[in-house]
OpenMM code with the backbone's topology and positions (N, CA, C; nanometers):
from openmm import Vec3, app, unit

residues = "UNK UNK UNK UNK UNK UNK UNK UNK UNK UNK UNK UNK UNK UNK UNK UNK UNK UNK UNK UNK UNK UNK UNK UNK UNK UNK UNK UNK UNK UNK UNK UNK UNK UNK UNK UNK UNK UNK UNK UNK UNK UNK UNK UNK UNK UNK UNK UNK UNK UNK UNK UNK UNK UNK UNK UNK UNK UNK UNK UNK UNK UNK UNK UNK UNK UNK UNK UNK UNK UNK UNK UNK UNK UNK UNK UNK UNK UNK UNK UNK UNK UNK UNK UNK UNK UNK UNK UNK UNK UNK UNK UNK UNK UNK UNK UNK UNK UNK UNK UNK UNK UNK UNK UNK UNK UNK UNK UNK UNK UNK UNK UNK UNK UNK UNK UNK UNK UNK UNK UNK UNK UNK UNK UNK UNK".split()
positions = [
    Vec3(9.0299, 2.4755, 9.7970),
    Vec3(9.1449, 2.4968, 9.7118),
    Vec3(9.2444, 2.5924, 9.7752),
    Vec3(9.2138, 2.6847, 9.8478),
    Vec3(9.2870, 2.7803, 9.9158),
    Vec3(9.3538, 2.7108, 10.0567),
    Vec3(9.3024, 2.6186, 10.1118),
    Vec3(9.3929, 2.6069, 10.1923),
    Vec3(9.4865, 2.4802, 10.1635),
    Vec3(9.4356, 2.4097, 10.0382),
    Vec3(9.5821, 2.3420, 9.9749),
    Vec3(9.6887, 2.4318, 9.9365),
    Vec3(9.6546, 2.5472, 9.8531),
    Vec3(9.7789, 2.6165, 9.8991),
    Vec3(9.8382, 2.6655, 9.9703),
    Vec3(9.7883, 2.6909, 10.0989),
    Vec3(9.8286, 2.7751, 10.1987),
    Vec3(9.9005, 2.6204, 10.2737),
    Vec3(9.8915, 2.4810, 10.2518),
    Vec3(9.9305, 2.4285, 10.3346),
    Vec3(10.0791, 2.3756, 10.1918),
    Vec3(10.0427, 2.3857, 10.0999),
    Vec3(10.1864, 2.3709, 10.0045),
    Vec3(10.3318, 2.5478, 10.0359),
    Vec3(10.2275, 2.6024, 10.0451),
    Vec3(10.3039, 2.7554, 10.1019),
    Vec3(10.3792, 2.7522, 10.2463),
    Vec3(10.2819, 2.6520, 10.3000),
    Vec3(10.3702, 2.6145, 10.4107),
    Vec3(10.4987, 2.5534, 10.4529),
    Vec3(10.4624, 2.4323, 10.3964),
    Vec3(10.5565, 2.3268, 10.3862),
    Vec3(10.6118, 2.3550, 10.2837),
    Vec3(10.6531, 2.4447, 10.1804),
    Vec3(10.7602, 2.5268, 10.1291),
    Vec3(10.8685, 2.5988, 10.1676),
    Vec3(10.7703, 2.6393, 10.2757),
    Vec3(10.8537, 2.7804, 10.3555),
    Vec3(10.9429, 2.6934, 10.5065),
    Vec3(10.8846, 2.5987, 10.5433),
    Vec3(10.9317, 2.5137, 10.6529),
    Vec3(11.0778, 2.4702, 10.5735),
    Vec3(11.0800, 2.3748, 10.4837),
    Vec3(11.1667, 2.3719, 10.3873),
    Vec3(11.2786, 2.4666, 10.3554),
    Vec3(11.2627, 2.5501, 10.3100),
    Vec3(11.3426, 2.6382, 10.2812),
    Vec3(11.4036, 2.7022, 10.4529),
    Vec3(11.3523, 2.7270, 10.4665),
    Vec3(11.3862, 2.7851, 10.6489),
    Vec3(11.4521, 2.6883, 10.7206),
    Vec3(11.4534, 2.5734, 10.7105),
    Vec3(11.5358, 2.4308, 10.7485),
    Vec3(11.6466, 2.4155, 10.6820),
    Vec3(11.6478, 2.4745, 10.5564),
    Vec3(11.7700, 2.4532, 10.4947),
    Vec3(11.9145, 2.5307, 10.4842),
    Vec3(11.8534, 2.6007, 10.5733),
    Vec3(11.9349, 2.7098, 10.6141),
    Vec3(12.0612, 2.6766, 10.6859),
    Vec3(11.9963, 2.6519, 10.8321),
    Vec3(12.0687, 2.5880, 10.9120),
    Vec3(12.1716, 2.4916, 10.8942),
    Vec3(12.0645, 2.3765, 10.7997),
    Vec3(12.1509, 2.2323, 10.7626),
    Vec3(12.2673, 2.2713, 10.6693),
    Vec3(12.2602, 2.3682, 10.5841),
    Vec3(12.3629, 2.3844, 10.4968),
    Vec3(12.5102, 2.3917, 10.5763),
    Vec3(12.4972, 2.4500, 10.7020),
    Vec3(12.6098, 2.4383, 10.7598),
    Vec3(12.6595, 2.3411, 10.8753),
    Vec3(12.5143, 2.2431, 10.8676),
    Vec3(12.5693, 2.1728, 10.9926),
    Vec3(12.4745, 2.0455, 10.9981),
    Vec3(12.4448, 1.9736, 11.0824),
    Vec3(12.3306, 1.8662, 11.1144),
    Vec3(12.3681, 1.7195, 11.0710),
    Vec3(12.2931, 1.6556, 11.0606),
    Vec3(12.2886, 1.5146, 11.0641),
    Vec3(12.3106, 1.4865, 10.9124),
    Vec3(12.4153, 1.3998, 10.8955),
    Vec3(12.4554, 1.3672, 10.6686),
    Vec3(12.2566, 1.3683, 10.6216),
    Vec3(12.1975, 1.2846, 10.6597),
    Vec3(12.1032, 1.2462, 10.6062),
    Vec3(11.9808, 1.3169, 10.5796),
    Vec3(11.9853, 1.3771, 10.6945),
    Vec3(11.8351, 1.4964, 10.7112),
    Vec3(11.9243, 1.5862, 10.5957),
    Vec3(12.0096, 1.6415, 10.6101),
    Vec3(12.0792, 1.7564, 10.5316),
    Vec3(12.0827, 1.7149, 10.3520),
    Vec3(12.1269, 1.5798, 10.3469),
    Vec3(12.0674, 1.5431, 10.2136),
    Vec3(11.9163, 1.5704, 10.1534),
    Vec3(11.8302, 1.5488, 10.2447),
    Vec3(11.6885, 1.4852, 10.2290),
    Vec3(11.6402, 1.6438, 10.2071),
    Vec3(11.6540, 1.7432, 10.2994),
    Vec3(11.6098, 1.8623, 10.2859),
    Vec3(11.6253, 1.9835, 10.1762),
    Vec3(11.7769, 1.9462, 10.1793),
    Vec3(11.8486, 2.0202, 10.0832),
    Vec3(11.8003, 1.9484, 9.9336),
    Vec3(11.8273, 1.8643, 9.9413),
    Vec3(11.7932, 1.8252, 9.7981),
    Vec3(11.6352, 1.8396, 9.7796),
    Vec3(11.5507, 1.8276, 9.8321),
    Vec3(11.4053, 1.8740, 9.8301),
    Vec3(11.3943, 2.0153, 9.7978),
    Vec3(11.5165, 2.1128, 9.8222),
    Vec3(11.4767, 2.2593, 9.8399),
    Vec3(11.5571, 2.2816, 9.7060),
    Vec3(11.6465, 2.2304, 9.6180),
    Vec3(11.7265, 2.2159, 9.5222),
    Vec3(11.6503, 2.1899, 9.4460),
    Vec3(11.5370, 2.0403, 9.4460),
    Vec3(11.4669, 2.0183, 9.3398),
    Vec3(11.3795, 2.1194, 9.3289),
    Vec3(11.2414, 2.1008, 9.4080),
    Vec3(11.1543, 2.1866, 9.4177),
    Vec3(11.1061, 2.3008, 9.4865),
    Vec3(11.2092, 2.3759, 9.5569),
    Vec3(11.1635, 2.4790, 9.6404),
    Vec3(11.1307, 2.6349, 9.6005),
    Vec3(11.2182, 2.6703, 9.4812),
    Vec3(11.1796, 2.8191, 9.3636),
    Vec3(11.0851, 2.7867, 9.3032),
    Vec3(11.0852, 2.6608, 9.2558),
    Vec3(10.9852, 2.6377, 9.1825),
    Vec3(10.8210, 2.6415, 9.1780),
    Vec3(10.8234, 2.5449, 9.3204),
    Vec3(10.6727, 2.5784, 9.3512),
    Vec3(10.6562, 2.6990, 9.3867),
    Vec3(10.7678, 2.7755, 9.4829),
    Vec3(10.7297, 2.9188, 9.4937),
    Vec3(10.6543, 2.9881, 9.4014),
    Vec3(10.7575, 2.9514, 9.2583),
    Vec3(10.6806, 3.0274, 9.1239),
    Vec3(10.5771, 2.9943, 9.1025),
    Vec3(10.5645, 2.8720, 9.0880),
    Vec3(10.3859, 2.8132, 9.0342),
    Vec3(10.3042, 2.8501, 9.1835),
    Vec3(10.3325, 2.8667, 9.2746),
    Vec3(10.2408, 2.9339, 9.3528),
    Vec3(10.1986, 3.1192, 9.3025),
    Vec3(10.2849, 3.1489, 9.2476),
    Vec3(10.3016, 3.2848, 9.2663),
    Vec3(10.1886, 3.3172, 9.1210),
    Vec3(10.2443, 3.2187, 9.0067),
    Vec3(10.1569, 3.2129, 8.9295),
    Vec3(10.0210, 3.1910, 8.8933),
    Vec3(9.9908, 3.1280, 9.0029),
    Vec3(9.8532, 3.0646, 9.0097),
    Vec3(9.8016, 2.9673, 8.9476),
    Vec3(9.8950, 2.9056, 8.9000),
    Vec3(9.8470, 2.7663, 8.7981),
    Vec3(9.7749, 2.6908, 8.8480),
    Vec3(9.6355, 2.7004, 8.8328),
    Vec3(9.4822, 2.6114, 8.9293),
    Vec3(9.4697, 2.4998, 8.8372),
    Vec3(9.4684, 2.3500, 8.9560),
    Vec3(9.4013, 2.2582, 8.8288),
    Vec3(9.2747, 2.2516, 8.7869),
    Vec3(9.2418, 2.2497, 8.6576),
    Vec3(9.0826, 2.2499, 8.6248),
    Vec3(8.9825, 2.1890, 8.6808),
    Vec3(8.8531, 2.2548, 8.6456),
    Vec3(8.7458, 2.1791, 8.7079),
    Vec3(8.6748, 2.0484, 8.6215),
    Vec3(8.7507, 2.0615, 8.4980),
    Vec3(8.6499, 1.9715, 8.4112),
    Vec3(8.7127, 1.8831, 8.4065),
    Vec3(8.6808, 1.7109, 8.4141),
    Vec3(8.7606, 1.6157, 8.3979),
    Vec3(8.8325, 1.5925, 8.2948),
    Vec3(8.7803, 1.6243, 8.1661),
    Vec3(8.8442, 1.6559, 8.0460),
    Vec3(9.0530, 1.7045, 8.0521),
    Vec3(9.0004, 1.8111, 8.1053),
    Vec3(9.0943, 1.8804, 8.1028),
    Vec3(9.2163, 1.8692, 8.2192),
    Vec3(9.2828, 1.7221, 8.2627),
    Vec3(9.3646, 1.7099, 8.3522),
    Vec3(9.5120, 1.7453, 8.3669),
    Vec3(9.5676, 1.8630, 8.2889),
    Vec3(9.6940, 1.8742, 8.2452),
    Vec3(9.7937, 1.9470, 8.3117),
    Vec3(9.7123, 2.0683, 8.4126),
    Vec3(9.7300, 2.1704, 8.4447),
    Vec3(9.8439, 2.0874, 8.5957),
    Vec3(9.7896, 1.9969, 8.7038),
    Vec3(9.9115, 1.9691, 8.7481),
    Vec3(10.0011, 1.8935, 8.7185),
    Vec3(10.0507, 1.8151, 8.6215),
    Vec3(10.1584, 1.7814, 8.5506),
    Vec3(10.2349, 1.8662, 8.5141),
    Vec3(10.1892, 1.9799, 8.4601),
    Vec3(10.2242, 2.1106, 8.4120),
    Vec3(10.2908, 2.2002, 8.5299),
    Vec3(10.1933, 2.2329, 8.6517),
    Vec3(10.2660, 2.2592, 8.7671),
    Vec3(10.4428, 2.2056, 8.8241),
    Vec3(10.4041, 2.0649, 8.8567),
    Vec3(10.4744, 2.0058, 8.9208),
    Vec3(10.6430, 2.0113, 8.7834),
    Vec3(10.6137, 1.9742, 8.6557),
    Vec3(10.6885, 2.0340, 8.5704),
    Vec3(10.7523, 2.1731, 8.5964),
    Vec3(10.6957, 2.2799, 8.5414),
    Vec3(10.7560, 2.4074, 8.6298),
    Vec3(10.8219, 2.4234, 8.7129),
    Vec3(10.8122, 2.3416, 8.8205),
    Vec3(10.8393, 2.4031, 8.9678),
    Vec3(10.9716, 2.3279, 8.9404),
    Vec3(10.9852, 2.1833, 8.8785),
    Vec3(11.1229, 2.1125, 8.9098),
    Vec3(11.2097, 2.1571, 8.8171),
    Vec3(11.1837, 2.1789, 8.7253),
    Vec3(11.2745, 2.2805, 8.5856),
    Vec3(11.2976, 2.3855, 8.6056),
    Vec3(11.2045, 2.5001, 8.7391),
    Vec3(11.2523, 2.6259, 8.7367),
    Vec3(11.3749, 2.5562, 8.8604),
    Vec3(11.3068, 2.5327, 8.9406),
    Vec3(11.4460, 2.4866, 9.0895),
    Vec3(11.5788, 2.4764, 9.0243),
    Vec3(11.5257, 2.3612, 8.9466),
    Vec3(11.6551, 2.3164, 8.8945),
    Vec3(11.7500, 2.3999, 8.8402),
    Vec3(11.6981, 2.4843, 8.7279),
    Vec3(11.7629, 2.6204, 8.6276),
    Vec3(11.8300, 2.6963, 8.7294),
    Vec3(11.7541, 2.7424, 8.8598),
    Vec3(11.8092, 2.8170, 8.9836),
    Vec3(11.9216, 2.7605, 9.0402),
    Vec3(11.9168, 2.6179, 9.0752),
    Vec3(12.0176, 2.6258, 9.0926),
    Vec3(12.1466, 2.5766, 9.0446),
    Vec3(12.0999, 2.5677, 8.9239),
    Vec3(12.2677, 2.5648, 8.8106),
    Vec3(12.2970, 2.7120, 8.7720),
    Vec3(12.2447, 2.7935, 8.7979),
    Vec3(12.2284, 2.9316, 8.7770),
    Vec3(12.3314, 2.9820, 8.8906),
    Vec3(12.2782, 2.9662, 9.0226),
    Vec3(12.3566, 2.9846, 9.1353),
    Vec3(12.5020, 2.9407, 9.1064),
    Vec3(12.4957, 2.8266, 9.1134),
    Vec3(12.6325, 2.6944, 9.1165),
    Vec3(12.6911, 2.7471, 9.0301),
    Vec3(12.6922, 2.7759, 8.8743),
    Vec3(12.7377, 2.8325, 8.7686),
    Vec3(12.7721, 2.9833, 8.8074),
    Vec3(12.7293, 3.1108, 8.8648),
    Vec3(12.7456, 3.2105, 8.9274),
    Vec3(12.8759, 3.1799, 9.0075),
    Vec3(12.8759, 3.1277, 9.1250),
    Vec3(12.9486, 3.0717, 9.2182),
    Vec3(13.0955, 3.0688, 9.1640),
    Vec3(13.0810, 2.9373, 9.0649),
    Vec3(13.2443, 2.9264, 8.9954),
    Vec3(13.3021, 3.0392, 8.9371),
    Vec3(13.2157, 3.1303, 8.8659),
    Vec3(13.2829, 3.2591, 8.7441),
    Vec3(13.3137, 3.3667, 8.8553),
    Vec3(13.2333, 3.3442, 8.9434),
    Vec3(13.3065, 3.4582, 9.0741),
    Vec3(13.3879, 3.3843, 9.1480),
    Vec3(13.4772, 3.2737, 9.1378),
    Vec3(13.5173, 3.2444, 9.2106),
    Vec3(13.5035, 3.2386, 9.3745),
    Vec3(13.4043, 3.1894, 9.4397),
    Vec3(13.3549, 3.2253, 9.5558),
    Vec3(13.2341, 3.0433, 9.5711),
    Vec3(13.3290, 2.9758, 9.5386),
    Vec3(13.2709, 2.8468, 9.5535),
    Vec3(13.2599, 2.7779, 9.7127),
    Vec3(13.1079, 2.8098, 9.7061),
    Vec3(13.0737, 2.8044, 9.8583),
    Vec3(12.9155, 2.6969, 9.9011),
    Vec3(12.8908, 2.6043, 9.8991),
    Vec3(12.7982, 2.5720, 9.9113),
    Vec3(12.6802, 2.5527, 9.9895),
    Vec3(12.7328, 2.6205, 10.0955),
    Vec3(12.6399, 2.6565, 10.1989),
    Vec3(12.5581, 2.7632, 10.1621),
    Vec3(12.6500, 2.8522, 10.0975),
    Vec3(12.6324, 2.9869, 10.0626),
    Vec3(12.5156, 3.0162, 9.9384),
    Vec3(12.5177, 2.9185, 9.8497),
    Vec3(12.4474, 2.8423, 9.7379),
    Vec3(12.3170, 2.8254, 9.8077),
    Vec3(12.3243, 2.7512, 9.8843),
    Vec3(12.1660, 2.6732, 9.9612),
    Vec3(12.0803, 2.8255, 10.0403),
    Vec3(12.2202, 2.9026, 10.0758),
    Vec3(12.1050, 3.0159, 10.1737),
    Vec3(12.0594, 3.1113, 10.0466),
    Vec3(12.1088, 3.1193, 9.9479),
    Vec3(12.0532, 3.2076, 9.8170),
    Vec3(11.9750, 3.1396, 9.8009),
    Vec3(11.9522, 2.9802, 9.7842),
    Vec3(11.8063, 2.9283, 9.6714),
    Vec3(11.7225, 2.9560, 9.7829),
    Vec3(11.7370, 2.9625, 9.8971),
    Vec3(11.6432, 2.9347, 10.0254),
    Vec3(11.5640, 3.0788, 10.0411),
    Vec3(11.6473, 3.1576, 10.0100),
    Vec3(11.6541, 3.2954, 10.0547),
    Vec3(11.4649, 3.3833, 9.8957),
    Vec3(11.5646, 3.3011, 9.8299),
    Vec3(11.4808, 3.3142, 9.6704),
    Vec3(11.3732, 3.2854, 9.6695),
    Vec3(11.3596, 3.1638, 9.7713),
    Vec3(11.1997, 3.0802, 9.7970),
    Vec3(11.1281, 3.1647, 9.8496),
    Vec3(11.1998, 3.2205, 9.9758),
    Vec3(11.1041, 3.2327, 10.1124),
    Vec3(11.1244, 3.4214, 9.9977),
    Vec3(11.1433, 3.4381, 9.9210),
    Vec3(11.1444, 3.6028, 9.8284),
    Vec3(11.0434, 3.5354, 9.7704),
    Vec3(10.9837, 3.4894, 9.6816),
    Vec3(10.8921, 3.4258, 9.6370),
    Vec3(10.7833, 3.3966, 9.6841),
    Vec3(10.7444, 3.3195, 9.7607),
    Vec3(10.6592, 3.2644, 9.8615),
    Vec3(10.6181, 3.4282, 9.9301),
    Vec3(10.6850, 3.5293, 9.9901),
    Vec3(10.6299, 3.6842, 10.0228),
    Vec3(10.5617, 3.6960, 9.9106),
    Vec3(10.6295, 3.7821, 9.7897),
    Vec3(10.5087, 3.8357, 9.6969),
    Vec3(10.3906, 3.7053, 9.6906),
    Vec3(10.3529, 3.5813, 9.6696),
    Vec3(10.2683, 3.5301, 9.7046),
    Vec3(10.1638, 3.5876, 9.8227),
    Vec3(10.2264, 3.5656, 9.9099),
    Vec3(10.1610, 3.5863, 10.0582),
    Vec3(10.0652, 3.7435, 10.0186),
    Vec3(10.1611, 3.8192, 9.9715),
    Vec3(10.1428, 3.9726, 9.9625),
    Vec3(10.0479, 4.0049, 9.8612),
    Vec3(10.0713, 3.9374, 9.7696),
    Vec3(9.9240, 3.9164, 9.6305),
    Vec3(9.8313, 3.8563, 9.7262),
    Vec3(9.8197, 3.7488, 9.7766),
    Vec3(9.7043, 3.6834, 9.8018),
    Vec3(9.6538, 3.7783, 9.9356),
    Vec3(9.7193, 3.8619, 10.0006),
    Vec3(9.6676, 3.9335, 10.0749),
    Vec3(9.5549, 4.0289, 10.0897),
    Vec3(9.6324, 4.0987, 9.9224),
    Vec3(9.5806, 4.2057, 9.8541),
    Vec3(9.4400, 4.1814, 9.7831),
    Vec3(9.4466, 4.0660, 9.6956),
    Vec3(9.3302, 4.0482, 9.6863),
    Vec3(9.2156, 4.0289, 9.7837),
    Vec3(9.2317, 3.9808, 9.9133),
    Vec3(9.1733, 3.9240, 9.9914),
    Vec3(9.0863, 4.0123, 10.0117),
    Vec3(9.1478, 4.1711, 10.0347),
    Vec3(9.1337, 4.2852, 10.0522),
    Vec3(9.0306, 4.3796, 9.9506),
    Vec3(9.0863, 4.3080, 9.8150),
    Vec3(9.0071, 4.3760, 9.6867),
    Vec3(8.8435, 4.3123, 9.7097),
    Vec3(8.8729, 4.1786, 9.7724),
    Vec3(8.7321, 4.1228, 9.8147),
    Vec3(8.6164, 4.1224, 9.8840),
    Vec3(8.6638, 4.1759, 10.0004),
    Vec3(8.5871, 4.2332, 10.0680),
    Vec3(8.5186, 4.3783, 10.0273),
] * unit.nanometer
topology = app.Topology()
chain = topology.addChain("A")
for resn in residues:
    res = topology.addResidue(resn, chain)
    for name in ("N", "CA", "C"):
        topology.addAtom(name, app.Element.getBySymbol(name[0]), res)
């Protein structure tokens, strides 16, 4: 279970760190594909990583990643109409500028992760 997250933590953080770049430049298509991946779900899973939302062990009880994957695309999303909405009332409508904040938010996210799961690691031993 730990290194499904460590490999969703990954390919989060690859994501977000890619989107950086593309916001200002690259190929129409990759820049769609990335960006909009880091728009839908990239705060999001951060959060449900950060949260720890584990799916259960009992077959009964299958709810918990529906529930995840929910979260993660409703928080992204909120972020970044949050941003975009920010953006216009400051007048400072910039969309590159937009993508390196949600990106920036992830890879802020995805740390305290890293940094909790460290800590415990630590409480464990």
């Amino acid at each position: 279970m730990a290194t499904e997250r460590s490999y969703v933590s990954y390919a989060t953080a690859v994501v977000a760190l890619a989107a950086i770049p593309l916001s200002f430049f690259g190929p129409g298509g990759l820049r769609m594909a990335v960006i909009g991946l880091l728009m839908l779900a990239g705060p999001g899973t951060a959060l449900v990583l950060l949260l720890r939302i584990d799916p259960p062990r009992s077959v009964q009880a299958t709810g918990a990643l529906p529930l995840s994957i929910a979260i993660a695309i409703a928080f992204s999303l909120a972020m970044s109409t949050l941003v975009a909405t920010a953006m216009i009332y400051a007048r400072l409508w910039s969309p590159p500028a937009g993508v390196c904040l949600l990106a920036i938010a992830t890879l802020g996210l995805l740390g305290f992760e890293l940094k909790r799961s460290k800590r415990s690691l630590v409480r464990a031993k």
